[in-house]
C-alpha positions in Angstrom: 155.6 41.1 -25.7 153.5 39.4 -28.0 155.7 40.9 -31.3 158.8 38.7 -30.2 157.8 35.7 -28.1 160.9 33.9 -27.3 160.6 30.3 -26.7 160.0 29.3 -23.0 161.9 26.6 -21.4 160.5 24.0 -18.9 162.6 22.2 -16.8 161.4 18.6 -15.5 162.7 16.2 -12.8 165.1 13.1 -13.3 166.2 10.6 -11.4 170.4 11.1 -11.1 172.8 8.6 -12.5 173.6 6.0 -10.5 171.3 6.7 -7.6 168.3 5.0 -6.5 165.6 6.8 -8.6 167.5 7.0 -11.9 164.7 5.1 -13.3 162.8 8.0 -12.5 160.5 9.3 -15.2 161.7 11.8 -17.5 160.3 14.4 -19.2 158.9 12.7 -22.0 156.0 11.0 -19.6 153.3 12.6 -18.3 153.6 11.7 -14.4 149.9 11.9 -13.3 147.0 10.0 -14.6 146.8 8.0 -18.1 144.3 9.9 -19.8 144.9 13.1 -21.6 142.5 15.3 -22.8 142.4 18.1 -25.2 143.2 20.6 -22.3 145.2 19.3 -19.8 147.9 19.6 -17.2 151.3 19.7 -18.4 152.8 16.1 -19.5 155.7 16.0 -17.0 156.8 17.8 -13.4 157.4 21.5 -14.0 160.6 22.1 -11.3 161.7 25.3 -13.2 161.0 27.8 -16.0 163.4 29.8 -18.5 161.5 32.8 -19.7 162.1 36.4 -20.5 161.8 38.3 -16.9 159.2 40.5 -17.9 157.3 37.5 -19.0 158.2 35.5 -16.2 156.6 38.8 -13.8 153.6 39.4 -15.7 153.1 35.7 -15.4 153.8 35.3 -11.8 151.4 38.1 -10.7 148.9 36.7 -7.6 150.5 33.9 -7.6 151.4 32.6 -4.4 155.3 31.2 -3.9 155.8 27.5 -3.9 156.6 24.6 -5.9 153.3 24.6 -7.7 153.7 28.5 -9.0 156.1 27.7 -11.7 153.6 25.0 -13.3 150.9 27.3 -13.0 153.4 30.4 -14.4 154.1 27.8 -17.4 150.1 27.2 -17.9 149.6 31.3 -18.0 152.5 31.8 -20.9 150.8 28.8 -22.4 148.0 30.4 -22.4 149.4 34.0 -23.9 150.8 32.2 -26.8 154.5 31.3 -25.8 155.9 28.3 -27.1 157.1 25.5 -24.6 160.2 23.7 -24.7 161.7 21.2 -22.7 165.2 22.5 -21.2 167.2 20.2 -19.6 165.7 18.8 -16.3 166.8 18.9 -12.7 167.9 15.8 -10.8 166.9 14.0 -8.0 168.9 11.6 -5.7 166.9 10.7 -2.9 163.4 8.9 -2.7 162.6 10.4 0.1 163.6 14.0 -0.5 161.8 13.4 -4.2 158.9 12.4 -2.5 158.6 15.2 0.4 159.2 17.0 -2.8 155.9 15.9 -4.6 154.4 16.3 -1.1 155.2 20.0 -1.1 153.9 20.5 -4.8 150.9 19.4 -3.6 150.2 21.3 -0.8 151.4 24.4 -3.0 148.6 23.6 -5.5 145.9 24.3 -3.2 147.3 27.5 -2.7 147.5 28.1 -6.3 143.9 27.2 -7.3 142.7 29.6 -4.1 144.9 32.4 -6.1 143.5 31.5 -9.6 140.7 29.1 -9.6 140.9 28.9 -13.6 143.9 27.2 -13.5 142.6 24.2 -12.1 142.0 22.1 -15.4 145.5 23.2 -16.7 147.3 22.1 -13.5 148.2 18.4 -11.9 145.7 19.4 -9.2 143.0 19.1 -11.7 143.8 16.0 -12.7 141.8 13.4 -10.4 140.2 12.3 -12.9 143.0 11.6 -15.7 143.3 8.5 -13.7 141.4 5.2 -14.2 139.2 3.5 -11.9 141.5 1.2 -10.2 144.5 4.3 -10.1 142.0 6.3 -8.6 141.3 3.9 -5.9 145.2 3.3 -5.2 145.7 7.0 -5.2 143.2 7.6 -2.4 144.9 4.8 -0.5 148.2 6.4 -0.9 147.0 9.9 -0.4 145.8 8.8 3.0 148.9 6.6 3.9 152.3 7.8 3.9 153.2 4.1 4.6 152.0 2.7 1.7 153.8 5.9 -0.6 156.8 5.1 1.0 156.8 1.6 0.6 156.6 1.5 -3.0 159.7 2.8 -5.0 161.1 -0.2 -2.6 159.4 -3.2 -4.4 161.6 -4.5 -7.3 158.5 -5.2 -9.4 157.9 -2.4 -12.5 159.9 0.4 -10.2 159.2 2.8 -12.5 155.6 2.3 -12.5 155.8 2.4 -8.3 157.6 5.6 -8.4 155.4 7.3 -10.1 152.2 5.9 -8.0 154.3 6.9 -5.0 154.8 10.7 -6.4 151.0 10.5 -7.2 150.0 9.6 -3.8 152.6 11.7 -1.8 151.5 14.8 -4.2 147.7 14.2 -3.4 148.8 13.5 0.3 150.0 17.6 0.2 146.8 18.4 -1.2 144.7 16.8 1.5 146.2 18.1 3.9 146.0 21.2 3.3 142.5 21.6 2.0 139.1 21.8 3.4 136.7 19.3 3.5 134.4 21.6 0.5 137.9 21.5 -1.7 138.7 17.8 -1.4 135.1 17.0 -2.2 135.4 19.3 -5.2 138.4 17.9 -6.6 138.1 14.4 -6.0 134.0 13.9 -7.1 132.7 14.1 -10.6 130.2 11.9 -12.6 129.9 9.9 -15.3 127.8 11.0 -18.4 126.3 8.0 -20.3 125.5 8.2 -23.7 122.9 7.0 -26.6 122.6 7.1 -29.9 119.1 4.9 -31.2 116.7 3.7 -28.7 114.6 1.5 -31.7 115.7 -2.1 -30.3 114.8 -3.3 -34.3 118.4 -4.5 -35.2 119.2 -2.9 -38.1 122.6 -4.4 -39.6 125.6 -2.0 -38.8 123.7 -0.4 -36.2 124.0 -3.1 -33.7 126.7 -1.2 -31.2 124.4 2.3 -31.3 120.9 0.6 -30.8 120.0 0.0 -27.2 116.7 -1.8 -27.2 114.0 0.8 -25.9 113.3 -1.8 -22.7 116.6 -2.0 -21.8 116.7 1.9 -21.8 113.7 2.0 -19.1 115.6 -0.6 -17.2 118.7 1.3 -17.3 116.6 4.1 -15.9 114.6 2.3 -13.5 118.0 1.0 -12.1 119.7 4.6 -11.7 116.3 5.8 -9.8 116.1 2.4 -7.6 119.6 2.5 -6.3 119.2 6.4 -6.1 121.8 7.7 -8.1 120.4 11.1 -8.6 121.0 13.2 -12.0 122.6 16.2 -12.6 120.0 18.4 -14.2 121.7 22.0 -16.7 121.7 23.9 -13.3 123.4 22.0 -11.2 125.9 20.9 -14.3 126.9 24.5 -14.8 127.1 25.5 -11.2 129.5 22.5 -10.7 131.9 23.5 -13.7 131.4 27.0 -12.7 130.9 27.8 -9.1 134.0 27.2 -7.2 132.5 26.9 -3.9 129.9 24.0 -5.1 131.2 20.1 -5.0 129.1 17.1 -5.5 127.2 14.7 -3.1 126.2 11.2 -3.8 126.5 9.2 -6.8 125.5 11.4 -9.7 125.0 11.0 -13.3 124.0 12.5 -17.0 121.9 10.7 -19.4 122.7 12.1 -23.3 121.0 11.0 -26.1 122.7 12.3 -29.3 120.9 13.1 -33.2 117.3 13.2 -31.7 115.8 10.7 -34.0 112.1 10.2 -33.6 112.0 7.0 -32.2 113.8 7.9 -29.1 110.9 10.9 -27.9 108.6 8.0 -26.9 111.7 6.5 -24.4 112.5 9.9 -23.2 109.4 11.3 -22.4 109.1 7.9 -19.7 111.8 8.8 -18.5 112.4 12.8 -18.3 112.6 11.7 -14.2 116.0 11.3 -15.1 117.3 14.6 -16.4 118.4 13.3 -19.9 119.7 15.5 -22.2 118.9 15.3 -26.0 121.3 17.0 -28.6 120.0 18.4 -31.7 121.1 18.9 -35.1 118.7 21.6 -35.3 119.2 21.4 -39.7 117.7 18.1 -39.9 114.8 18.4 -37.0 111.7 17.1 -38.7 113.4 15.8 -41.8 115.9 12.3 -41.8 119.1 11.7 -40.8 121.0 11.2 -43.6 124.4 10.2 -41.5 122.5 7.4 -40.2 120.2 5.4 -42.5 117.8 8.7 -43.1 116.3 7.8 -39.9 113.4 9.8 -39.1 114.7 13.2 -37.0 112.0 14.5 -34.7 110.0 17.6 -35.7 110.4 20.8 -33.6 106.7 19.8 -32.2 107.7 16.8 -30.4 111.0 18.7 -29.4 109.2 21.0 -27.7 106.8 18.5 -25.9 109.8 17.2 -25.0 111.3 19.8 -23.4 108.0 20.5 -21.4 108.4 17.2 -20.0 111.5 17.6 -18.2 114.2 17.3 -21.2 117.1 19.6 -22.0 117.4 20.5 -25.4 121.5 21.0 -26.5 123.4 21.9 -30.4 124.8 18.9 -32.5 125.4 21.2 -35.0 123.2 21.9 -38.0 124.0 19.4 -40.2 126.0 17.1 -38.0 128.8 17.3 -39.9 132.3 16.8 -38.5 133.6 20.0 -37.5 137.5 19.2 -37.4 136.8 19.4 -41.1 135.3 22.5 -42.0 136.3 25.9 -42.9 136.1 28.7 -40.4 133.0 29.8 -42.2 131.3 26.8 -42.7 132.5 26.3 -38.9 130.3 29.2 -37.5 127.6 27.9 -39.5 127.3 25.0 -38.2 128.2 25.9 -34.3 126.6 29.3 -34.1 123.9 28.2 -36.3 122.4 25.2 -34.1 122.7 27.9 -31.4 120.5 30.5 -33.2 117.7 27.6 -34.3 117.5 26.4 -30.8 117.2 30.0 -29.0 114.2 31.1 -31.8 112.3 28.0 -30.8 113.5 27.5 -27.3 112.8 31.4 -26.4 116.6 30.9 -24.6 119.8 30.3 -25.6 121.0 26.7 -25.0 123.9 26.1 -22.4 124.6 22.8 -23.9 126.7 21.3 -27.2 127.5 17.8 -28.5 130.3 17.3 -31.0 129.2 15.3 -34.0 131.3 12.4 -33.7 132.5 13.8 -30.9 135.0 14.6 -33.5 137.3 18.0 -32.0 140.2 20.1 -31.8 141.3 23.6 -30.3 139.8 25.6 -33.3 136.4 23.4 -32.7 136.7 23.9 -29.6 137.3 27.7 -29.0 134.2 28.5 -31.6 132.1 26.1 -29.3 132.8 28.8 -26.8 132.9 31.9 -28.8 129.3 30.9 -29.7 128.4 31.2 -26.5 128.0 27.2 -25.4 128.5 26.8 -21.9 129.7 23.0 -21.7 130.3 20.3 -24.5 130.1 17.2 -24.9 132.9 14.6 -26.3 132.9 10.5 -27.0 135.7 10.1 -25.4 135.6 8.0 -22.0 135.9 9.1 -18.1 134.5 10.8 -15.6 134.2 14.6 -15.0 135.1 16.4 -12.1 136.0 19.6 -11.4 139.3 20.0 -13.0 138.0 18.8 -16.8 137.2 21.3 -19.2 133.5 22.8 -19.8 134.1 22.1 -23.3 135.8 18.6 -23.4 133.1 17.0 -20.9 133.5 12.5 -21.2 131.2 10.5 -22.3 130.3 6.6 -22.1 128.6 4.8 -24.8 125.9 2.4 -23.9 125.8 -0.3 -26.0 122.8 -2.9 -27.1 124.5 -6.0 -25.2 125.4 -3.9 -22.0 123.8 -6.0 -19.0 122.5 -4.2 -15.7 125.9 -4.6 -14.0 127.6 -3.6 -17.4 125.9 -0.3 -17.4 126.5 0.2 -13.7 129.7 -0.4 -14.3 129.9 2.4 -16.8 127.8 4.7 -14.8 130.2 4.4 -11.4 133.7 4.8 -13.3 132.8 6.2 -16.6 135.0 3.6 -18.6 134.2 0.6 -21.3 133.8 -3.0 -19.6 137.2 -5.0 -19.7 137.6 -6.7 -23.3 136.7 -10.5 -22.1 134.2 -9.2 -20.5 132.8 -7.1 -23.4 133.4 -10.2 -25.6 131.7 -12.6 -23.3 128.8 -9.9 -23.1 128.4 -9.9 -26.8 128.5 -13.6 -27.7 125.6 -13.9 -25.3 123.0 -11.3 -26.4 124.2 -13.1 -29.8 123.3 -16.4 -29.0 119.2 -14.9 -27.2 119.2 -13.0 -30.3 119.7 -16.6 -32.7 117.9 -18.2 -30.2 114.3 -15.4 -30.7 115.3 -15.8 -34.3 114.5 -19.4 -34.6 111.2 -19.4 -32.4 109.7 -16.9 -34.5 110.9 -19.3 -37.8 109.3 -22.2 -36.1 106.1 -19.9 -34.9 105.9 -19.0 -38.5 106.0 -22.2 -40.1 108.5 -22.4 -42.6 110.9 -24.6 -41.1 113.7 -22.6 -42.1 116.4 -21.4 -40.0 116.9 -17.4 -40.3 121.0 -17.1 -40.6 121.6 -14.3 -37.5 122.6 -10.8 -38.6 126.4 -10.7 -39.4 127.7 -8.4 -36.5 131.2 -6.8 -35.7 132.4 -8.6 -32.7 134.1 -5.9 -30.5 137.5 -4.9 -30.7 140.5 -4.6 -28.3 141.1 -1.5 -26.4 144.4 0.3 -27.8 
């Protein structure tokens, strides 16, 4: 099969000419959720698939019948190698039928991910979390409701928009219920993974966005333990990503500090209560960083120390180089390198990787795993769950000027403040920062004012 593989045909859902859902969203939108990962569910509604028989069989095997078996049929020939191609799609007249439709799909899912569990973060059921904060909120509303989905292709504001939320909600409506309280849990709670760079608080110009101030780190920490959020430590992490039966209680949360510069072994050891992670690029340990300033990098000593307190040593690579660039060779260097360096001193091999730069793609990615890395680590924003791949695991960066509710804020939905907000956040740590600058002029004597360091004022969200 593999010699000859003949192009396989998807077949999507539009809304018929002339009828009340011909706004309907073709398939050149992905229905479900605004954020899309590396791995991911299919961008549009899978109603059918053209595909050689024997292809279509093999792919089909175990897989129970329903609505939801062609997606995951589509994911498994992805997966073999088969190229996809959108055919042309099947219509739709009726909101109603459409949306008993999407309530079937869902309900179909569950059976799917009983059949084949590692389909989940390939399929729409694994996507709870490709959703922001606020969708996430409507989409429980409307999973619970079948008022509230049916009420909305109605409104004449944005119909397209509304449909879609309406085919969200009715498809998570056939999930609930369906599936057991342990499932629901599963698919529907994640965490948030919070992430540092320098913990030196000595503003250094250009470094303003990556240094968090080491008091406001111990606040950030005391916070997370005085409201209770409780961290994730590596056990619990993998068992999450990997145990089927296990789902998440509580609020939860990962602390990650990337590069393991020295000044931030001080910070960490105060707080290994919290679980935090520190990722290595095991080349430099004990020399500088030359990607960074040549900060000092910690020495495999205070690693170690480190670890004994209650930190979890992960990869960053060897030489923190971006990956996406490298040759294969130099690629296996650097990944199955940092692996090698941390099992000699660590007398285990590590579960855990952070992409330099969080910089990726599928090559990166598959070597991650070849290496023998359990879960990895991007920059790019969200919250995990369930349904997100091991190796493409969200990340939010915490920045100098982040107040307490800021950084709860990014902690609870996993997602950077709202711009005016970020703006309004930075002009004020710029104005205390003018303001210290001055008293320690006057303190000193010279009657000069000290000009404040020139810093890039954030920019707009795409």
């Amino acid at each position: 099969m593999r010699s000859a593989l003949e192009p396989v045909h998807l077949h999507g859902l539009v809304g018929a000419v002339g009828t009340p859902v011909e706004r309907w969203p073709g398939v050149d939108r992905q229905l479900f959720g605004g954020l899309t990962p590396l791995i991911a569910p299919l961008e549009s509604v899978v109603m059918d698939v053209t595909a050689p028989p024997p292809a279509l069989a093999e792919a089909g095997v175990g897989l129970p019948e329903g609505p939801a078996r062609k997606e995951a049929i589509a994911v498994r020939l992805r997966r073999r190698g088969f190229p996809l191609e959108w055919g042309q799609p099947r219509e739709v007249a009726d909101v109603a039928v459409a949306l008993d439709l999407f309530e079937w799909w869902g309900r179909s899912s569950v059976e799917v991910i009983r059949a084949d569990p590692g389909l989940l973060p390939e399929l729409q059921i694994g996507g709870w979390f490709l959703a922001r904060a606020r969708a996430r909120l409507l989409r429980r509303l409307a999973s619970q409701s079948p008022a509230v989905t049916r009420a909305l292709p109605h409104l004449r504001i944005r119909r397209a928009l509304l449909f879609r939320a309406a085919a969200d909600g009715a498809f998570w409506r056939g999930v609930r219920s369906v599936a057991i309280d342990r499932e629901w849990r599963r698919l529907t709670s994640g965490y948030a993974v919070v992430l540092y760079h320098r913990l030196a608080g000595d503003h250094q110009i250009g470094e303003e966005r990556l240094d968090v101030p080491p008091r406001n780190f111990d606040a950030q920490m005391r916070l997370l333990r005085l409201l209770r959020f409780r961290p994730l430590s590596e056990q619990e992490l993998l068992a999450f990503h990997f145990d089927d039966a296990n789902a998440l209680e509580g609020r939860r949360y990962v602390v990650t500090i990337d590069d393991a510069l020295l000044h931030t072994v001080e910070p960490l050891r105060r707080n290994a209560t919290n679980l935090p992670q520190l990722f290595v690029p095991t080349g430099a340990a004990g020399r500088v960083a030359d990607w960074l300033g040549r900060r000092p990098v910690a020495g495999w000593q205070e690693l170690l120390a480190l670890r004994d307190a209650g930190v979890v040593l992960g990869g960053h690579g060897r030489t923190h180089r971006p990956l996406s660039a490298l040759g294969d060779a130099a690629l296996r260097s650097e990944i199955a390198g940092s692996r090698g360096d941390l099992e000699s001193r660590l007398e285990q091999p590590p579960a855990l990787f952070a992409y330099p730069y969080g910089q990726l793609d599928e090559r990166v990615r598959d070597s991650v795993a070849e290496a023998g890395y359990r879960l990895a680590f991007t920059t790019i924003p969200g919250v995990n769950g369930a349904g997100t791949d091991p190796y493409c695991l969200r990340r939010i960066s915490v920045k100098s000027w982040d107040s307490r509710v800021s950084f709860l804020w990014k902690v609870l939905t996993g997602e950077p403040v709202p711009v005016r907000w970020e703006r309004w956040l930075h002009v004020r740590a710029r104005a205390r920062r003018l303001r210290v600058q001055v008293a320690r002029t006057a303190r000193a004597g010279s009657g000069a004012v000290v000009p404040p360091l020139e810093e890039q004022a954030p920019q707009q969200r795409p």
